[in-house]
C-alpha positions, 0 to 999 in steps of 0.5 A, spaced: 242 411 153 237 414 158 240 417 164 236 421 170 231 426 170 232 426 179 237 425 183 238 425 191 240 432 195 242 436 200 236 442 197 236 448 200 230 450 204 231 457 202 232 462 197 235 469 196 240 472 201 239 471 210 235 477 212 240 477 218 246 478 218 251 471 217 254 470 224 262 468 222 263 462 225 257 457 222 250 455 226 246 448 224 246 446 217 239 443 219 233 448 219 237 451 211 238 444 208 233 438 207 235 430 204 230 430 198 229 428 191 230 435 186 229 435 178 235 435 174 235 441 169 236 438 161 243 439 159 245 445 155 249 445 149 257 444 154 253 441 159 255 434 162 251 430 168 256 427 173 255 422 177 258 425 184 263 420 188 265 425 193 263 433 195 267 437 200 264 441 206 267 448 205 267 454 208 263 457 202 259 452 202 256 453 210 256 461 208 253 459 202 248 455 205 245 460 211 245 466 205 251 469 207 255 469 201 256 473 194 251 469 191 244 468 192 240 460 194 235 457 190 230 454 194 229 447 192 236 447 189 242 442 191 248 446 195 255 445 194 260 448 189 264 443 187 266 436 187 269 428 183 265 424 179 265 420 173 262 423 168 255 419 165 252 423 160 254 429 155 251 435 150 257 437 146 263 434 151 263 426 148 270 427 150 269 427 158 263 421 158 267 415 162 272 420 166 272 422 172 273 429 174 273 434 179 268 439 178 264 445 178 257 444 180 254 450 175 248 447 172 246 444 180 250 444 187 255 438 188 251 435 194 248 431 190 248 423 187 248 427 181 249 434 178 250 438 172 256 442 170 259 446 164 265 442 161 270 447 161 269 447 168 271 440 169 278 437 170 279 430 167 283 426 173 288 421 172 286 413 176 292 415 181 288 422 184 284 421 190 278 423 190 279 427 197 285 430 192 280 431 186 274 434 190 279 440 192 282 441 186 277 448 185 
């Protein structure tokens, strides 16, 4: 089965970290993110591609996005840390194909119709777990 190469995203207009520091409460989203299509990355051995139902916007993501967090941005790249979605493809993690899980977005962000995340860092979720509950499990 054929599965996507692109995806729909809230990319990040910038990389590396903020060159001022990140004011404590959140500013505009819009002159660090853009609604575009982004390339996924192949899957590496453990990886799945998941199709995104529900990404929650959280305070580490907003400081992420202005490059005010631990970590630095990738231009071009998806933002988000995590989410729900049911899994759509696989490379070593068969098991997980069909399921829904809450996620870590490892391999992109979680701002995505899709995205790429380690299968360890997947939690297979039950039909009786929301998605806005399964979205906030990590």
């Amino acid at each position: 089965m054929t599965h996507p190469t692109t995806t729909l995203a809230l990319a990040l207009r910038e990389g590396g970290f903020a060159k001022a520091p990140t004011p404590q409460v959140p500013h505009a989203m819009a002159p660090h993110l853009e609604l575009r299509e982004v390339m996924l990355p192949p899957l590496g051995p453990g990886q799945v591609l998941i199709a995104v139902t529900l990404s929650p916007v959280n305070p580490s993501d907003l400081f992420f996005v202005q490059g005010g967090y631990g970590q630095p941005r990738v231009q071009g790249q998806a933002a988000g840390f995590e989410g729900v979605g049911r899994v759509i493809a696989s490379n070593g993690a068969e098991r997980l194909v069909g399921r829904r899980v809450s996620f870590l977005g490892t391999g992109t962000g979680a701002w995505a119709k899709h995205a790429v995340a380690d299968a360890a860092l997947c939690i297979p979720l039950d039909d009786a777990v929301a998605d806005v509950d399964g979205a906030a499990l990590i």
